[in-house]
N, C-alpha and C positions, 0 to 999 in steps of 0.2 A: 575535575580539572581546575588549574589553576591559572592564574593571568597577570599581569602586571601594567598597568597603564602609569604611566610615567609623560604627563599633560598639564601645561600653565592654567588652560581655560577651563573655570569650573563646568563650565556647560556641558563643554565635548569630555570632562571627566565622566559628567555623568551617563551622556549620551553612550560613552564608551563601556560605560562598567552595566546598565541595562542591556544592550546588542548582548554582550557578551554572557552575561545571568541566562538570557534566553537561548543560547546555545550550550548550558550546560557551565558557566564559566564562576569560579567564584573570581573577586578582583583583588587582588592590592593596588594602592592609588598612592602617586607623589608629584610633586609638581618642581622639582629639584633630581639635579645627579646625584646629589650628595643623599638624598633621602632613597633614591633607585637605586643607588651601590649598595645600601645596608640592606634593604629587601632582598637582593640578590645573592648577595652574603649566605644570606639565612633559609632562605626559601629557593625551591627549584618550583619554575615556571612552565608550562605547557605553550604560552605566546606570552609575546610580551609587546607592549603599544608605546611608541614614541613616538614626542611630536617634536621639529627640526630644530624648536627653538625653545628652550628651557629659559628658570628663571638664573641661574645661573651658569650658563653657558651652550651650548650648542649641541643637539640630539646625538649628533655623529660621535660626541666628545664619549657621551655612555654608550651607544651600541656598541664601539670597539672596545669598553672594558666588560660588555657581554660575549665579543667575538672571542676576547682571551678566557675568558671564564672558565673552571675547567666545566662545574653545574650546567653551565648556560649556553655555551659557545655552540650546540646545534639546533636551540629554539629556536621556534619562528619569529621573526620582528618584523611588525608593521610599525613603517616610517611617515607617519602624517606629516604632510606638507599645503604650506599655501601653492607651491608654485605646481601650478596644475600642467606643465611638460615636464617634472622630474620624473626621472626612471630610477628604478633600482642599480640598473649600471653605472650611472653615472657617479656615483656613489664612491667615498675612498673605503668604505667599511660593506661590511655584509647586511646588507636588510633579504627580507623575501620577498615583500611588497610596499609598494608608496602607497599610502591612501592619502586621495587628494581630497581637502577640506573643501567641498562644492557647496553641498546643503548637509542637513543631520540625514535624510532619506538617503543619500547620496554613497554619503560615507557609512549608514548601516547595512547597504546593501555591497560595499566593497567585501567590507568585514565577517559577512553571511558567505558569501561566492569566495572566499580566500578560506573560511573554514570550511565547508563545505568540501573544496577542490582538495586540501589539503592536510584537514586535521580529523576530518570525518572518515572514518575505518573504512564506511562503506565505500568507499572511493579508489582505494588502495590495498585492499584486499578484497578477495573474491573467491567461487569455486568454479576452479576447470576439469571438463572434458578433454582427455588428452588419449591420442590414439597414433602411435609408434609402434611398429616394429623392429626396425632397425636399434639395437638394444644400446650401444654407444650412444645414438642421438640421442635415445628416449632418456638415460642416464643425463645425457649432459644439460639438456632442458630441465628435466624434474630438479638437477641441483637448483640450476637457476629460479626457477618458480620456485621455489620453497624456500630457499634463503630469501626472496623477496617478500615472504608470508602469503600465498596462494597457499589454495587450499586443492590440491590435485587428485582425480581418478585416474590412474595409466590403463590403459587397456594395449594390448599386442594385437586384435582382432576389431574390427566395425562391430562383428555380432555380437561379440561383447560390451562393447559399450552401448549399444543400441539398447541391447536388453536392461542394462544400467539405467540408461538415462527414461526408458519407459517406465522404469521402478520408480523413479522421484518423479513421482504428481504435482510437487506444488512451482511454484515460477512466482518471477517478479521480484518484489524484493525477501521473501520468504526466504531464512538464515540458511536454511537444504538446500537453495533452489541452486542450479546451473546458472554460473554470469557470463560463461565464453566453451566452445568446443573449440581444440584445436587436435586434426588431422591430416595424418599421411593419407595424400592419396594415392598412392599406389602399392597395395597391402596384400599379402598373403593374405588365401581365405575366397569364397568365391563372391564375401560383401565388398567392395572397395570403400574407400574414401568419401570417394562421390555418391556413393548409395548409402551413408551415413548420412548426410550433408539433405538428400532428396526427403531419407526419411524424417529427420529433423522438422524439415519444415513443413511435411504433412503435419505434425499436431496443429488444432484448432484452437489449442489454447493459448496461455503467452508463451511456451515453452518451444514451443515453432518459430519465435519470433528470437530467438537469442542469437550475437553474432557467433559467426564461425572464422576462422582463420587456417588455410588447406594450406599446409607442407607441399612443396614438392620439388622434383629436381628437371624439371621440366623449364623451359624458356619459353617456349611455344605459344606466339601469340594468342593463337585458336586455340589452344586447350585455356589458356587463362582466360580467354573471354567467356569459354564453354563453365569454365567453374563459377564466375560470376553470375550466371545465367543460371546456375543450378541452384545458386543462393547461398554461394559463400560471399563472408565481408569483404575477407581480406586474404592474401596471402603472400606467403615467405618462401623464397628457395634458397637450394641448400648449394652453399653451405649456407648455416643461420648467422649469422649477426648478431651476440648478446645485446646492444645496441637498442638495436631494431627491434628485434622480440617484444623488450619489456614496454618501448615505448608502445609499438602496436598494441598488447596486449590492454596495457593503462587505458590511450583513450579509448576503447572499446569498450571496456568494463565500466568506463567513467559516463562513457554516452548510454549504456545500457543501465547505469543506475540512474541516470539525472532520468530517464526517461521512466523507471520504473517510479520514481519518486513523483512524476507528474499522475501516472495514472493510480498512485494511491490517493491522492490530492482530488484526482477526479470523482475516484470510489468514495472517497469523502464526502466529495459535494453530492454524490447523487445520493446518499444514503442519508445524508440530510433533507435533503427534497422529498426523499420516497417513505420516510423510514420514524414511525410516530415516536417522540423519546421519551415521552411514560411508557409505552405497554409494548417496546420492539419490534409491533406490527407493521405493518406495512399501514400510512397515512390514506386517506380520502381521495386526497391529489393522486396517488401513485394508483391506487383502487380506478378512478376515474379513467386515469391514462393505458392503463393496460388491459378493462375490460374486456372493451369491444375486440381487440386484437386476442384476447385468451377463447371469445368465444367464437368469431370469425374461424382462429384455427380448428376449433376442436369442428365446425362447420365441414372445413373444406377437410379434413382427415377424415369426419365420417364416428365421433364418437361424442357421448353426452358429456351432457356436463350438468352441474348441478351448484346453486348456490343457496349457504345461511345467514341470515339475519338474525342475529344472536342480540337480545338486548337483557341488562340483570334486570332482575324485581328486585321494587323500591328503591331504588340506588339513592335519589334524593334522603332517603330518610338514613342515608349510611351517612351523608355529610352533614345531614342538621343534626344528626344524635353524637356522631363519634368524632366528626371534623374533617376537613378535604383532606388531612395528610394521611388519614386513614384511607380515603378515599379512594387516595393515588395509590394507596398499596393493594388495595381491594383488585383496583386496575390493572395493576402490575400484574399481579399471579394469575389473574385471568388471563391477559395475553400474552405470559409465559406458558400457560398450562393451552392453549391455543395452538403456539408457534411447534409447539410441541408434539401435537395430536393430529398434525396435519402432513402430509407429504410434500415434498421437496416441491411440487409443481403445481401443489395448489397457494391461492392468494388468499392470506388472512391478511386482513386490513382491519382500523378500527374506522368508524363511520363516524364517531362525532361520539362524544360526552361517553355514557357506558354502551352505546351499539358498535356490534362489529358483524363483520363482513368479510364471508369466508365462500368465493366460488374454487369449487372442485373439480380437477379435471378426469377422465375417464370413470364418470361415477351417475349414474342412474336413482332414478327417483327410490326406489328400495333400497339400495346402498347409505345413499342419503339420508331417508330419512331414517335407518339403522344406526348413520353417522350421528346425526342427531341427539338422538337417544342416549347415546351411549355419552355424549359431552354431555347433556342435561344430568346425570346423573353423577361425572364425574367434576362439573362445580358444584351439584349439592351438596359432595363428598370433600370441595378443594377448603371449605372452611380458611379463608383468609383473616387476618388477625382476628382469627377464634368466631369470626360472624359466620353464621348461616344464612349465605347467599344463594339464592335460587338465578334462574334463569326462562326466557318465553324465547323458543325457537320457531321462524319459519320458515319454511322447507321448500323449494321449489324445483323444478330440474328441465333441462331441454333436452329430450330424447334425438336419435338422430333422424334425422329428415324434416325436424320441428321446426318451424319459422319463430322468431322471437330476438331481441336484443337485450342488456343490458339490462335498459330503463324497465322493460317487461317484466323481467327476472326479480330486479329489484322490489315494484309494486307489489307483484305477487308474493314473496318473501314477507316483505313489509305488513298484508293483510293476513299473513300467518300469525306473525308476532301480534298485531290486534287482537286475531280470532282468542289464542293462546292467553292473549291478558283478559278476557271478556269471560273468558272458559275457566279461571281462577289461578292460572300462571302459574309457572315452572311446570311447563309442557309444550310439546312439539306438534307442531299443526302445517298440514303438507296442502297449499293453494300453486293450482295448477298454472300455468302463464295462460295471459289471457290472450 
């Protein structure tokens, strides 16, 4: 994408042409009409940035030979001003937004929220659930969405799109996911509307969580209180509103994205917290904080559980002979070939330098130390930059009705891996919790 800042002051040049690099933006830069007419000329813009007062003449004096342009004339223009109560209306030309010159934080964050709202896809397009039968309507909406770039499922039936919308697993911001259902509720078929709407928000995942928007030809206070209640967002009767649809439809997709973008943000922060970035295991901290709650559960369910302390042999002599960068990669494919070998619901963590820490859930001290066995033999086999890496495992387990925590688990583990290194290492040694 491309940009055009057109600004006296070097500073907010630059300030403007960085914001902008970081949203994806290459820049052209002029501090004159006469240098922004020839860029325009030549070049087509995705936004372009003017500030109210050039070095030779007035901002308004170029936006309007961008309004006539034939290139340019539906770009977005941001109008930098000092005067912090100008609007865009007030304006004799077309801008999209004033950004008011407050601070540099200020103005980078108008610049973020005005792309974002308006130049970001994810914003203004989406994928809908759409459930009509009446075949005129469903015609006259599908025009509508799709000449706006929606991405539509029609369905004539609830059980049909039900079954649809139970096929796509993923949610959030995921490019497959569902951004909005919209439903007739009163539908041929013995599922209605409102039994799409119910099952909808049974899922436990984000996908329960998407808005809806219910059709209906209905006034009736109590039934539309009843539909809110069911756990639709919003709704439309008929007749529809071109109008109204698309605006409903926009902020609804736009609040279900800025929302889905928080909780990537979130998934972020916690996957840095929890999540070691040499070996993709799961860190110490995150081992620490969910222990006692992984063996609590497996407690009150009534099923074992079993944890390893996995530490290499020699590991110090891999960084004094070959160098830490070796090292990290030694580390690497260990807790690739880990993450690997473990089920969805057990926790590989790594514990510090080359130990890791792997509690297993649903799994007894024979399984275990079977487990074991069978890793110990596949790093003697994983040969990481061509070394012959061994490993000292030890094995511990809480059968069910066993008393024990954690720190127990741990020790006991921990004098495995001793026993193992004292017994000549690269071997599994099973020490009971004490």
């Amino acid at each position: 994408m491309r940009a055009l800042i057109v600004e006296n002051n070097r500073v907010y040049r630059d300030l403007l042409a960085h914001t902008l690099a970081e949203q994806g933006f290459n820049s052209d830069s002029g501090d004159s009409i006469e240098s922004a007419r020839l860029y325009v000329d030549s070049e087509s813009y995705d936004i372009i940035c003017v500030n109210q007062k050039l070095k030779d003449g007035p901002g308004e004096e170029f936006v309007a030979y961008c309004n006539r342009h034939h290139s340019q004339n539906g770009t977005p223009i941001l109008f930098l001003s000092e005067n912090k109560a100008l609007k865009a209306e007030q304006l004799s030309v077309r801008v999209d937004s004033v950004i008011h010159e407050l601070n540099e934080h200020q103005i980078e964050d108008q610049i973020v929220h005005f792309i974002d709202l308006h130049l970001d896809p994810v914003f203004f397009e989406g994928r809908i659930l759409f459930v009509e039968d009446d075949a005129a309507v469903a015609t006259d909406i599908l025009s509508q969405l799709q000449e706006t770039g929606y991405q539509v499922s029609h369905f004539t039936t609830a059980e049909a799109a039900s079954e649809e919308f139970d096929a796509v697993t993923v949610y959030g911001s995921h490019a497959e996911a569902y951004d909005l259902a919209i439903t007739e509720i009163d539908l041929m078929g013995q599922m209605q509307g409102e039994d799409l709407v119910t099952t909808i928000r049974s899922y436990e995942d984000g996908r329960g969580f998407i808005p809806i928007i219910a059709i209906t030809e209905s006034d009736d206070d109590q039934r539309r209180i009843a539909l809110y209640h069911s756990g639709v967002s919003d709704f439309l009767p008929k007749p529809i509103l071109r109008e109204e649809l698309l605006i409903r439809i926009s902020n609804l997709i736009t609040n279900k994205r800025l929302l889905d973008k928080v909780h990537d943000i979130r998934r972020e922060l916690f996957a840095l917290a929890t999540i070691d970035n040499l070996t993709g295991c799961h860190n110490r901290h995150s081992l620490m904080e969910f222990s006692d709650k992984f063996i609590s559960t497996a407690r009150r369910h009534e099923y074992p559980v079993s944890l390893l302390v996995i530490d290499l042999d020699h590991f110090k002599a891999v960084n004094d002979n070959h160098g830490h960068a070796v090292g990290d990669l030694v580390l690497q494919k260990t807790g690739a070939l880990l993450t690997e070998s473990f089920r969805d619901g057990d926790l590989v963590s790594r514990y510090g330098g080359e130990e890791f820490v792997v509690l297993m859930t649903h799994c007894d001290a024979k399984n275990a130390c079977a487990k074991a066995e069978k890793l110990r033999l596949e790093i003697e086999n994983l040969k990481p930059e061509g070394l012959q890496i061994t490993t000292s495992i030890g094995v511990t387990s809480l059968e069910v009705g066993a008393t024990g925590d954690f720190e127990a688990m741990f020790r006991a583990g921990d004098e495995g891996v001793y026993a193992a290194k004292e017994g000549g290492r690269n071997r599994v040694v099973y020490i009971d919790v004490a």
